[in-house]
Phi, psi and omega in degrees: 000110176253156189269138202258097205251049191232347173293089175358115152312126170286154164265163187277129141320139192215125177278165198289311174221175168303113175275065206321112166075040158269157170284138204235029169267002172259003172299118157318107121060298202291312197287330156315320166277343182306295198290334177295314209278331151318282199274022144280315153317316166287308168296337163300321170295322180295286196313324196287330163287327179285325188274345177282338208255011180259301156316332189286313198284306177314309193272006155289319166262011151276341186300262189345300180301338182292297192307341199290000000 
């Protein structure tokens, strides 16, 4: 198989999101801060879902607890 070396670079395909323990040595500088500014965006949702979902849990058991 020989390289054609007047021949056009295909571009690398870019998956759509973050892939947990995937590999990040064919990744760019750019695309590496990218996928970090995603998944710090996503953990801020994630934490936010959890305190709503820890208030909930709270006044349900003071709720219980009142009545017992």
């Amino acid at each position: 198989m020989s390289i054609d070396p007047f021949g056009e670079e295909l571009p690398r395909p870019r998956p759509d999101s973050h892939v947990i323990g995937q590999d990040l040595a064919q990744l760019s500088i750019e695309e590496l801060d990218e996928r970090i500014a995603a998944l710090e965006t996503e953990i801020g949702r994630l934490r936010e879902a959890k305190g709503r979902k820890l208030d909930s849990k709270t006044a349900a058991d003071a709720f219980f607890k009142a009545g017992s």
